[in-house]
Backbone as numpy.savetxt, mean C-alpha at the origin, in Angstrom:
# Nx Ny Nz CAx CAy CAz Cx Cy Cz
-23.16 12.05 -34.57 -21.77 11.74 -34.28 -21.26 12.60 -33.12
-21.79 13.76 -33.07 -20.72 14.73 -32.66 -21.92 14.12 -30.99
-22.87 13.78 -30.34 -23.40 13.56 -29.69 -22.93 12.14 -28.67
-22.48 11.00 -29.96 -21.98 10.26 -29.26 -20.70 10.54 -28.99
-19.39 11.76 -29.49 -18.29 11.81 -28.92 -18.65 13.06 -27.40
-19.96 13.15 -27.06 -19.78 14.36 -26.27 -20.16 12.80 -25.14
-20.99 11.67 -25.18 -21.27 10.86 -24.22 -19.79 10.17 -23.84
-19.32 9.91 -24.73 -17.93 9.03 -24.74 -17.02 9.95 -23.92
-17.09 11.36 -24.21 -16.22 12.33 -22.92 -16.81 12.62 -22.01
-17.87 11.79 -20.95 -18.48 12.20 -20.07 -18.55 10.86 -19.25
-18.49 10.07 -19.92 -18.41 8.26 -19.31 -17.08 7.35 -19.83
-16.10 7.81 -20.64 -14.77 7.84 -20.23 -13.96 7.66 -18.78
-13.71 9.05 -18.39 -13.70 9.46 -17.11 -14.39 8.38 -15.90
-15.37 8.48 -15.83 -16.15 8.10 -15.31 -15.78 6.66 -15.11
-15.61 5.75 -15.93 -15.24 4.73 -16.05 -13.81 4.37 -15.42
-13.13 5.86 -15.62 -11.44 5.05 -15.38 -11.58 5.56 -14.00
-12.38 6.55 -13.08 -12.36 6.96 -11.73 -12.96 5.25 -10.97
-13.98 4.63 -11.76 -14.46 3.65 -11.47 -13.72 1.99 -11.28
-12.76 2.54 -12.16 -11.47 1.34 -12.68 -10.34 1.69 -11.56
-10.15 2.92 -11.22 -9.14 2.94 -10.25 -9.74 2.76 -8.43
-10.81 3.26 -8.66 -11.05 2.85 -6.86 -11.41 1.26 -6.69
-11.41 -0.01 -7.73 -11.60 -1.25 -8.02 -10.09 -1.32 -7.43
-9.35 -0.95 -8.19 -7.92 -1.34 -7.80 -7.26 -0.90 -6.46
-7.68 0.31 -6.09 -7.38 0.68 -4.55 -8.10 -0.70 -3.93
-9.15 -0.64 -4.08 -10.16 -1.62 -3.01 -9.12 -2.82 -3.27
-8.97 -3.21 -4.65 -8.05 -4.72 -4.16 -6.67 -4.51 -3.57
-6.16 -3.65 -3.54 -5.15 -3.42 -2.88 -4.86 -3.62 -1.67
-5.67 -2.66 -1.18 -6.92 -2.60 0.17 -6.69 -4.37 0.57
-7.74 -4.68 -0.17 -7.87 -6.89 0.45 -6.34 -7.16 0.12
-5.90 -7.09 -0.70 -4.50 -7.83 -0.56 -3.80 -7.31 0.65
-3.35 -6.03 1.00 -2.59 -5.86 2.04 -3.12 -6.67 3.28
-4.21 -6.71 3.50 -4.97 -7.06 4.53 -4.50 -8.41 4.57
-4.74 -9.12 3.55 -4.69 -10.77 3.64 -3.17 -10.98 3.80
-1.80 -9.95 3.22 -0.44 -10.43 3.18 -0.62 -9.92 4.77
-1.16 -8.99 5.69 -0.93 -8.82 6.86 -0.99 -10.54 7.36
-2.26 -10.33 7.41 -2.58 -11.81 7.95 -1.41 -12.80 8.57
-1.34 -13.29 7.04 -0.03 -14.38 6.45 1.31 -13.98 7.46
1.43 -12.41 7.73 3.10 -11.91 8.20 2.51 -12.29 9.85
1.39 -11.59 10.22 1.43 -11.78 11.69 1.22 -13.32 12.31
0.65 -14.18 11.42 0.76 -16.09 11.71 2.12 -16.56 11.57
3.22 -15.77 10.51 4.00 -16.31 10.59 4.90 -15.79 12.07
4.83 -14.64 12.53 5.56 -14.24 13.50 5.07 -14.90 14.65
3.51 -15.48 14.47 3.41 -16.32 15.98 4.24 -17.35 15.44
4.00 -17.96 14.64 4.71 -19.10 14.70 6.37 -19.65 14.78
6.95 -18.66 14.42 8.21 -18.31 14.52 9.08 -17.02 15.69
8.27 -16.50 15.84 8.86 -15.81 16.60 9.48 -14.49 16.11
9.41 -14.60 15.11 10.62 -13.33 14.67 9.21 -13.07 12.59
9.76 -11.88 12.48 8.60 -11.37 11.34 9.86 -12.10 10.31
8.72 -12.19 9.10 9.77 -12.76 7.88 10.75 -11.88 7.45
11.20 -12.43 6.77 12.46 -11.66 6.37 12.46 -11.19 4.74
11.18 -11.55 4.01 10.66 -11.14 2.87 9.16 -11.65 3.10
8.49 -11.06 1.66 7.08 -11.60 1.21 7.23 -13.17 1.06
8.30 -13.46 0.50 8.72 -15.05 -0.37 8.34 -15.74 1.17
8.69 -15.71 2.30 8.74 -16.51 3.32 7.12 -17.01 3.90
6.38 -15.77 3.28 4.92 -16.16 3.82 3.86 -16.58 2.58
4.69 -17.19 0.97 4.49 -17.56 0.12 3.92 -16.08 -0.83
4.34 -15.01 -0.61 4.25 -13.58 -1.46 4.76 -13.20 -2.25
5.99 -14.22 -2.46 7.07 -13.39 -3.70 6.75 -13.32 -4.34
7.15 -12.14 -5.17 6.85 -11.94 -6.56 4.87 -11.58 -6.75
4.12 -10.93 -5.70 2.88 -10.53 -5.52 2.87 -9.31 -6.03
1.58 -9.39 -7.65 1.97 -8.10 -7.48 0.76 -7.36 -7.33
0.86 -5.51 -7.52 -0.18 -5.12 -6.92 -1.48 -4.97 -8.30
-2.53 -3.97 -7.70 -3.54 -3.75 -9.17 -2.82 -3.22 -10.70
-1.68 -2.54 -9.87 -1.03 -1.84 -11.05 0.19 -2.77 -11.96
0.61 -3.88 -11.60 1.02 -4.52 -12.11 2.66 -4.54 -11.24
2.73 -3.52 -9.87 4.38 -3.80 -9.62 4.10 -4.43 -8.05
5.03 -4.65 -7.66 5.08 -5.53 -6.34 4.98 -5.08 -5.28
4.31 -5.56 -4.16 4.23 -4.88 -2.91 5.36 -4.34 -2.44
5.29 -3.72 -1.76 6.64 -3.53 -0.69 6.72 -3.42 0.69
7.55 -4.31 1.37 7.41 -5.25 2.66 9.16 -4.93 3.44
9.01 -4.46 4.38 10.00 -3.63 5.07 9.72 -3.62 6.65
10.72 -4.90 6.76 10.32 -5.10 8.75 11.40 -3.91 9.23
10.80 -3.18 10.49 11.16 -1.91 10.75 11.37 -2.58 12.43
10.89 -3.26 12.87 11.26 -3.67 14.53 12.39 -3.65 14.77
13.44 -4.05 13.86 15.12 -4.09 15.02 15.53 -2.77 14.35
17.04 -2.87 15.02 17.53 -1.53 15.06 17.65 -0.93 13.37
17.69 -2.18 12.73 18.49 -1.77 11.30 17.04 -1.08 10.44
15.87 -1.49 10.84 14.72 -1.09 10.15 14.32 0.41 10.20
14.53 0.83 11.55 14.31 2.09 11.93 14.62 3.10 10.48
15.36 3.19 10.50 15.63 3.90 8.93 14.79 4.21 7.61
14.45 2.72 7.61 13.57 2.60 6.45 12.22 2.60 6.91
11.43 3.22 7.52 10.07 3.15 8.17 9.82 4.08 6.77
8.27 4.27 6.74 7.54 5.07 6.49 7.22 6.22 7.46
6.89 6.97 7.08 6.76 8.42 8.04 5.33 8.97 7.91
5.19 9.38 8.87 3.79 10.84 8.77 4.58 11.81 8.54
3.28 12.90 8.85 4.06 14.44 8.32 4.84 14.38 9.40
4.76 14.01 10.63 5.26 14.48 11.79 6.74 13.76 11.88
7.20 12.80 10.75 7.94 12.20 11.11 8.13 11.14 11.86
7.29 10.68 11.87 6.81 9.33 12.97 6.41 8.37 12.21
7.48 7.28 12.54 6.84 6.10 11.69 5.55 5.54 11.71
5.23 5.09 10.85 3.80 4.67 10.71 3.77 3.25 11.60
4.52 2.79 11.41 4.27 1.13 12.43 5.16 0.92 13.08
4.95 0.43 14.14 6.22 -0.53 14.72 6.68 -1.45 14.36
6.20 -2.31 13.50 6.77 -3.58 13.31 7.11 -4.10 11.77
5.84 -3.51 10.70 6.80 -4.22 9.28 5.56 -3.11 8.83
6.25 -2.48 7.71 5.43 -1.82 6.39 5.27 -2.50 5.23
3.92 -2.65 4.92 3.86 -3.18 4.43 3.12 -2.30 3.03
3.20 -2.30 1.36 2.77 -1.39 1.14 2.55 -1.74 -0.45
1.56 -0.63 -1.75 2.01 -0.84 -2.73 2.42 0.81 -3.63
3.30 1.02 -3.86 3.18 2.45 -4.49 2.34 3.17 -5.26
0.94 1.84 -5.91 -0.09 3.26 -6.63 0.11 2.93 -7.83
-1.10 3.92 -8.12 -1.07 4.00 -9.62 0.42 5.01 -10.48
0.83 6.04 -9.65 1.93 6.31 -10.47 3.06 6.02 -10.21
3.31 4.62 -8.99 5.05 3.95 -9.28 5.70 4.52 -8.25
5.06 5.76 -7.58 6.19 6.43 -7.10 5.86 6.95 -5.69
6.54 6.50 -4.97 6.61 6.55 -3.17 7.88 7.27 -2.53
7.56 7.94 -1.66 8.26 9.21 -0.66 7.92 8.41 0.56
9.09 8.17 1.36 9.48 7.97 2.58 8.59 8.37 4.02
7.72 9.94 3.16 6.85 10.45 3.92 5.45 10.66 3.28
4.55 9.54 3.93 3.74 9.78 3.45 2.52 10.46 2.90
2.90 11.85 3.64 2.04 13.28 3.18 3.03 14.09 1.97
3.97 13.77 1.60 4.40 13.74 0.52 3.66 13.71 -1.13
3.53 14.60 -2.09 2.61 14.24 -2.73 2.49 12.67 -3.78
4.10 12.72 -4.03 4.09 11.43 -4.42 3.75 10.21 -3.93
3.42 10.42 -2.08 2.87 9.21 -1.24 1.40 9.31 -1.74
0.47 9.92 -2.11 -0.44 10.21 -1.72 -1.48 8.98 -2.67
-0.77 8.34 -3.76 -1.79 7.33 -4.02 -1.01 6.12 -3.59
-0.33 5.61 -2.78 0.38 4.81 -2.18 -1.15 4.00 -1.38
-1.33 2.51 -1.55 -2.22 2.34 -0.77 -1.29 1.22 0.67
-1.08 1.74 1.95 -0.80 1.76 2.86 -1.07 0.70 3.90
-0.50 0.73 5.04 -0.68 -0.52 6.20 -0.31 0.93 7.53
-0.90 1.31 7.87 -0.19 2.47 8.96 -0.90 1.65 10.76
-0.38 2.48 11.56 -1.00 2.08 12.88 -0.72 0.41 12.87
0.19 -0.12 12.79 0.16 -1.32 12.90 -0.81 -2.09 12.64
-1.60 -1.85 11.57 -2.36 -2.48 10.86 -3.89 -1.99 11.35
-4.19 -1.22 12.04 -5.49 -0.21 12.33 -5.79 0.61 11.10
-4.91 0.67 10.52 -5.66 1.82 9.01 -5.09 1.21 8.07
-5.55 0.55 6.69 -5.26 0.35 5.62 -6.13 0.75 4.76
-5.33 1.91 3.88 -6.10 2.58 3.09 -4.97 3.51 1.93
-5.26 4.95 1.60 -4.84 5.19 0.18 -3.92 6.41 1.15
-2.81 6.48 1.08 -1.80 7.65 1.53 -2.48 8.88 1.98
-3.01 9.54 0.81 -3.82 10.72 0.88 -5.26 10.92 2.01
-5.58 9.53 2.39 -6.31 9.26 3.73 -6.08 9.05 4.82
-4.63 9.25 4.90 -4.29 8.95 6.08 -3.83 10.33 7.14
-4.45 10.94 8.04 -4.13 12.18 8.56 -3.62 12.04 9.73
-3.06 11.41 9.94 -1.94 11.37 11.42 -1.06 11.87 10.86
């Protein structure tokens, strides 16, 4: 007994480190594919959507069960709401696109520790990956 609770605390772990980089990775393809969808719609229109709902996203949600979050930053009114590096520099020019993670909870700046499992859209879509990877 006491043998199989010492395997069960050794491949536990193991399992949920294995269960969470599954869910980064889909995160990962989803941002990628809602990029997609936002930059066809801006050729085609001219102007970025004005939600997820417009490029058929509403209500998308992420591995963790809550919804992306999609924040066009190009006109004047967006500036505000960018995402940041440490340096204070927004991460994109044009729309953030994003999901907060496994613990729910996102900082404005993404070297922030609460950014840090945030999986991300930075560089105008050149890096999509997990907050804590991102070193600009």
């Amino acid at each position: 007994m006491a043998l199989l609770a010492v395997l069960a605390a050794i491949a536990l772990p193991a399992y949920q480190d294995h269960r969470e980089r599954v869910r980064r990775a889909q995160a990962v393809t989803d941002i990628a594919a809602m990029q997609a969808l936002i930059v066809h719609y801006q050729l085609e229109h001219r102007e970025l959507p004005a939600s997820l709902a417009d490029v058929g996203q509403g209500g998308r949600l992420d591995p963790w069960g809550r919804p992306y979050v999609y924040v066009d930053v190009s006109g004047k009114d967006g500036k505000g709401k960018a995402r940041k590096d440490r340096k204070l520099n927004p991460l994109n020019t044009d729309f953030d696109l994003y999901s907060v993670g496994r613990d729910g909870v996102s900082k404005p700046q993404v070297s922030h520790k609460d950014s840090a499992d945030d999986v991300l859209r930075a560089l105008d879509g050149d890096f999509i990956g997990v907050g804590a990877d991102f070193t600009r």
